[in-house]
Legacy VTK file of the C-alpha trace (Angstrom):
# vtk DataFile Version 3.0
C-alpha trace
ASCII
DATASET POLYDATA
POINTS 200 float
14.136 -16.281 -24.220
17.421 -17.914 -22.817
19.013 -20.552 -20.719
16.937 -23.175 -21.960
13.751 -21.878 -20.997
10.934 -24.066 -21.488
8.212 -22.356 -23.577
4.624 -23.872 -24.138
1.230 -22.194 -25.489
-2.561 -22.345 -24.812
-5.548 -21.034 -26.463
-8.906 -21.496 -27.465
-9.611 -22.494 -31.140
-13.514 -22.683 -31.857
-14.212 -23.339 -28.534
-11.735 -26.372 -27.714
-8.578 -25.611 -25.966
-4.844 -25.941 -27.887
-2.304 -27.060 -25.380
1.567 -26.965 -27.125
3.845 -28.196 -24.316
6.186 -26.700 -23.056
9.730 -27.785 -24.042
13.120 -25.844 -24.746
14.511 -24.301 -27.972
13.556 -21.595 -30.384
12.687 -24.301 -32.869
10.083 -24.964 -30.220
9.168 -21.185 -30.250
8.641 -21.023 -34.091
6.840 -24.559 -34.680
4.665 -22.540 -31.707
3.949 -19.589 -33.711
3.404 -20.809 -36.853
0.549 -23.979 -35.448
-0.924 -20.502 -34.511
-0.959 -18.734 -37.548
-1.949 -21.981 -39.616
-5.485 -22.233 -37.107
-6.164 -18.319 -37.619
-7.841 -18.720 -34.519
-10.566 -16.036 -34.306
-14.585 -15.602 -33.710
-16.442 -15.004 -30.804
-16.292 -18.343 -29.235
-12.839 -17.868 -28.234
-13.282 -17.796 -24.873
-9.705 -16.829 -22.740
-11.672 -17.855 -19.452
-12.091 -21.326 -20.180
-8.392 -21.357 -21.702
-6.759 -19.580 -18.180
-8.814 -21.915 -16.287
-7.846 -24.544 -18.470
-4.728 -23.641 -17.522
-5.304 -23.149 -13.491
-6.396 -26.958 -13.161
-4.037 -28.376 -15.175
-0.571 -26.877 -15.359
0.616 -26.651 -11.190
4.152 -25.571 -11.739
4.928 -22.066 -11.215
5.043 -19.542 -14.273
5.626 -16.487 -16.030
2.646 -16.244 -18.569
2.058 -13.628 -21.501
-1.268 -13.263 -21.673
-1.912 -11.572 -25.511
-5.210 -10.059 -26.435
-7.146 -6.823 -26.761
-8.688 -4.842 -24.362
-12.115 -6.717 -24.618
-10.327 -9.543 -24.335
-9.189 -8.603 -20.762
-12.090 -7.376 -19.995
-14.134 -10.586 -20.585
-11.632 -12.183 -17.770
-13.405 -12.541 -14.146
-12.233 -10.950 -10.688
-12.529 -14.841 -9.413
-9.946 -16.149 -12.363
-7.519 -13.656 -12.070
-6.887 -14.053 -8.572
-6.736 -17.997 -8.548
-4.236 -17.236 -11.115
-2.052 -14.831 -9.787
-1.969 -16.907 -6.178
0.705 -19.205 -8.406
1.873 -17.273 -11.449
3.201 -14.228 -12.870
1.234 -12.562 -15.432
2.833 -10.363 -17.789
-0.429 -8.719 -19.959
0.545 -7.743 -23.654
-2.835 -5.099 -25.030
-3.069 -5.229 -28.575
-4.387 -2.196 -29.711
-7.806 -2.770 -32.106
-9.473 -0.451 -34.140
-12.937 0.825 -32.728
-15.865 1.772 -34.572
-15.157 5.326 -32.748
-11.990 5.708 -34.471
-10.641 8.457 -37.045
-8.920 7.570 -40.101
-5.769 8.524 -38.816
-6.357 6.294 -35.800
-7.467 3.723 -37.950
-4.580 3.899 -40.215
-2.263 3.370 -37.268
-3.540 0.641 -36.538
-3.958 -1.440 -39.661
-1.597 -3.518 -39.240
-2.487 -5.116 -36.151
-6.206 -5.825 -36.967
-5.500 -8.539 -39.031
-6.719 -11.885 -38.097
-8.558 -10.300 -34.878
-11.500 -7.954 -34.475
-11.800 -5.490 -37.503
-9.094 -4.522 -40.010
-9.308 -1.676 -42.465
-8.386 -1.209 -46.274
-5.352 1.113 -46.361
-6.418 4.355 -47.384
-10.027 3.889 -46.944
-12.100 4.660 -43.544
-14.302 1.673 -44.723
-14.350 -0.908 -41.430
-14.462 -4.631 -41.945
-15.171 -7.007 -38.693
-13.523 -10.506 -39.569
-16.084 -12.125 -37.162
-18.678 -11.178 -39.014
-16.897 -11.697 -42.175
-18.553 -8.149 -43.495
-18.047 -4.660 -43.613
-20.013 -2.544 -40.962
-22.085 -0.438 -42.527
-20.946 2.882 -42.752
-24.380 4.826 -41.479
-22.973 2.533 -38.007
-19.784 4.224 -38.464
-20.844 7.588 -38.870
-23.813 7.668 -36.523
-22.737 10.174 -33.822
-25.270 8.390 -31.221
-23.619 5.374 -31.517
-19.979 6.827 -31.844
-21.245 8.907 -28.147
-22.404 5.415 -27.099
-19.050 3.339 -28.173
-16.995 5.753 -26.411
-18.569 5.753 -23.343
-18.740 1.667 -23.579
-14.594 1.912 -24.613
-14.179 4.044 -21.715
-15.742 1.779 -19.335
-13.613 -1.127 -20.478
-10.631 0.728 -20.052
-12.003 2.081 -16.117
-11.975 -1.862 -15.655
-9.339 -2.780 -17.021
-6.930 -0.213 -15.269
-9.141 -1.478 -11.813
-8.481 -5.227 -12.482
-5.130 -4.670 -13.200
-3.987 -2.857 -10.169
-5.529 -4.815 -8.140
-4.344 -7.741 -8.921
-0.671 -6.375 -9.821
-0.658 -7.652 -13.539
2.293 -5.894 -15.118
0.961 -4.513 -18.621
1.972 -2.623 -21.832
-0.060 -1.904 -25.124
1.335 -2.153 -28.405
-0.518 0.047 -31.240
2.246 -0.773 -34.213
4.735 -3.206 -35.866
7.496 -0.547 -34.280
6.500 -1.109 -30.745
7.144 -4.890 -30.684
10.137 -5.433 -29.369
10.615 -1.914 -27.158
7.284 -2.471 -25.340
8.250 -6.311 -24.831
11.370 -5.026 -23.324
9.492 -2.585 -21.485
7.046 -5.072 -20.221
9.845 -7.656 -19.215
11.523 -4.943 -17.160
8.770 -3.983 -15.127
8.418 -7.761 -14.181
12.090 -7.686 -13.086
11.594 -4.615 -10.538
8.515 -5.604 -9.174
8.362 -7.402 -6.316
8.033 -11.213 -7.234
6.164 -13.525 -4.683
LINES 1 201
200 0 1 2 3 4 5 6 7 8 9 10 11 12 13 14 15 16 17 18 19 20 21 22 23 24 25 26 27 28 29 30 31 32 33 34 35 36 37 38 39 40 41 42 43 44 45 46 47 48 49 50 51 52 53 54 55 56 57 58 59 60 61 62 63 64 65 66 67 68 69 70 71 72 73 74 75 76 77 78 79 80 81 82 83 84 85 86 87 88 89 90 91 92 93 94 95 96 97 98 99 100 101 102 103 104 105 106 107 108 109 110 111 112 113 114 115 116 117 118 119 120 121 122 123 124 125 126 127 128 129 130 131 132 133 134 135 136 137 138 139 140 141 142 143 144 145 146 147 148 149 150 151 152 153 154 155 156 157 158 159 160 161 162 163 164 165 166 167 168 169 170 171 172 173 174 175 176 177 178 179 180 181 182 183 184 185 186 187 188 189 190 191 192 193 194 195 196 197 198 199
């Protein structure tokens, strides 16, 4: 953020779409994150579709967007919407690494402290998995069920095929970001790929 910048946000809350416009200022950039926090926005009817193609056929000035979510979250995103937007913007695609039912306790330990408030979150120390949609822990003869851990894995690897596909092909620069650490070297990261590429 710099040179007066104008910053705005979108996303879905329950299903309806939250527009902040865009204006300059970090005051602008913390009254931004902290509407955020205050909705807690997650559940499965947050769709990032209807929010990209909210804004598509609203917002006509060129920009540089930072699209935040997990993998599924990308995934859920059509061929069709992803080209209308890139035609007009830049998209700069943040992963959040989530835990997965599949994952070992050291796994899951690493990334406890970026489940909270989307997906699943574990206790520290324990192997125990909680989904937030849900509002529940999942059962732990799901957890340890090597059928379904074979099946997971093969559904997580199919996600990822996809992901890597719709990327590429659509030339959406992209880093993931597994813990607290990563934050602000992977943003950098991510923001200097966007410089060298070549901008339309």
């Amino acid at each position: 953020y710099k040179n007066g910048d104008n910053v705005g946000a979108i996303y879905n809350k329950a299903g309806k779409i939250e527009y902040h416009p865009f204006r300059t200022g970090l005051l602008n950039v913390e009254k931004i994150l902290s509407y955020y926090d205050a909705d807690g926005v997650k559940g499965r009817d947050n769709s990032i579709e209807k929010t990209l193609n909210f804004l598509i056929n609203n917002l006509k000035s060129r920009m540089i967007i930072f699209l935040i979510t997990d993998k599924k979250g990308m995934n859920s995103i059509s061929d069709e919407c992803l080209k209308r937007l890139m035609c007009r913007h830049d998209l700069l695609y943040i992963n959040i690494g989530d835990i997965e039912l599949t994952d070992t306790k050291e796994e899951k330990t690493k990334r406890k402290l970026f489940a909270k408030g989307k997906g699943r979150k574990i206790e520290t120390n324990a192997v125990k998995t909680y989904d937030l949609d849900s509002d529940r822990y999942v059962p732990e003869f799901i957890t340890s069920n090597k059928k379904l851990r074979r099946l997971e894995q093969e559904r997580i690897a199919q996600i990822n095929e996809e992901n890597r596909r719709k990327t590429i092909k659509y030339g959406v620069m992209n880093v993931e970001i597994n813990d607290n650490p990563e934050i602000v070297p992977k943003v950098i990261e991510l923001l200097e790929k966007h410089k060298h590429a070549y901008i339309r």
